[in-house]
Structure formats: structure tokens, C-alpha cells
C-alpha positions in Angstrom: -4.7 12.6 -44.4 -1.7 12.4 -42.7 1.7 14.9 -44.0 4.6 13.9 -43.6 5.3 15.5 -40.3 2.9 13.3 -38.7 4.7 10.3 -39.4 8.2 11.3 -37.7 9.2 10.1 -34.2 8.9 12.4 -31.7 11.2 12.6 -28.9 8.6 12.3 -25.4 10.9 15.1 -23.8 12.3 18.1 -25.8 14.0 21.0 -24.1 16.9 21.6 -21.8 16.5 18.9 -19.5 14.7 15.6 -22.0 17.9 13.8 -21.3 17.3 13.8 -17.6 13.6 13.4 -17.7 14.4 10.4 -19.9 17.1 9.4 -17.4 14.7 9.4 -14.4 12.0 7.9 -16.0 13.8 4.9 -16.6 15.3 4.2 -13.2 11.8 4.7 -12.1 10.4 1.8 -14.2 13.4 -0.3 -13.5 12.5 0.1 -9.9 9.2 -0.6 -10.0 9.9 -4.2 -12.2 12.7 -4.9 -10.2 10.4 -4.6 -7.0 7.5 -5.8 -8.1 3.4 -5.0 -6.6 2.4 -4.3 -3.7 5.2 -2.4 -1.5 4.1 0.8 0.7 5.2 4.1 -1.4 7.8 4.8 1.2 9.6 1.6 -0.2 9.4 2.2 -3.8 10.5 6.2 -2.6 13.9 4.6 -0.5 14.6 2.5 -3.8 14.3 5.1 -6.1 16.3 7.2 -4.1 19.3 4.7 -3.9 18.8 4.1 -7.8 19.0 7.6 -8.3 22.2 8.2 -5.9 24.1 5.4 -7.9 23.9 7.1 -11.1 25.1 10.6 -9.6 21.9 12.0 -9.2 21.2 14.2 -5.6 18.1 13.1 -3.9 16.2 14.7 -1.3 13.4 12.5 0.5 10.2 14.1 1.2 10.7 16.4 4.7 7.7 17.5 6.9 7.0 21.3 5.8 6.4 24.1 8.3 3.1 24.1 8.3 3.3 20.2 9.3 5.6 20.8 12.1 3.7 23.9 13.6 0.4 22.0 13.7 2.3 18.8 15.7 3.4 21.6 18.2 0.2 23.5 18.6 -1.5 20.5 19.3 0.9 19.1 21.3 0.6 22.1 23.6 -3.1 21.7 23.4 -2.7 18.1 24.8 -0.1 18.9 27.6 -3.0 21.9 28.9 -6.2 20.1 28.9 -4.4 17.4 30.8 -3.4 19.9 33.0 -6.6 20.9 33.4 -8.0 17.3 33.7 -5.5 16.7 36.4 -6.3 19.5 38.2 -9.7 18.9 38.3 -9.6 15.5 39.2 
């Protein structure tokens, strides 16, 4: 049996920031209808963002992290010595 509580309308976000979850949620399916199936993520990620920056909202696209950038190093170090050592052998 359900009580009365059961049968109001929730709000899906409650809290400090529902407004802006609500906000973003939105601009995210009005991208996606707008641009239909089948686009790479990075599209659907550049759209969003301009959505977003046209409502006020700051958005940050996604950056390599440290870890990222230490590994294209290392191994570009690793490249540059064993054709060192390939060339020097030769």
C-alpha cells in the first residue's frame, strides 16, 4: 500500500547545487538531439562545451594529466637511445 508520501513528485536533484545539475543536464540532451548519432566523443565534448560557455558556465576541456605527460617523455627518451644504439651499431 502506498502513503501518501509515495505519491508526491520528487525533485531528481535536491541539495545546494539541483538547480545546476538540472541546468547541465539539459544542455547535455539538447546537444545530443541537436547533433544527432554517431559523432566521435570529442565532438559531442566541443559542443557541449560551447553550449555551456553560452549560458555563462566555465568549461574546462579534458587536459593530459602528469602521469600522461611523463610516460610520452620517458618513452620518448627510450626511442631517441635505442636508435642511438641501433645507429651505432649499424
Amino acid at each position: 500500500m502506498q502513503t501518501r508520501r509515495d505519491l508526491t513528485p520528487k525533485k531528481p536533484f535536491e541539495g545546494k547545487y539541483a538547480d545546476l545539475n538540472e541546468k547541465i543536464i539539459k544542455i547535455f540532451y539538447q546537444v545530443h538531439n541537436e547533433l544527432g548519432y554517431g559523432f566521435s566523443e570529442k565532438v559531442y565534448q566541443k559542443a557541449f562545451g560551447i553550449a555551456l560557455r553560452e549560458i555563462g558556465l566555465k568549461w574546462m576541456s579534458k587536459s593530459p594529466s602528469r602521469f600522461t605527460i611523463m610516460v610520452k617523455w620517458w618513452a620518448s627518451i627510450l626511442l631517441i637511445c635505442l636508435s642511438t644504439m641501433l645507429f651505432c651499431l649499424s
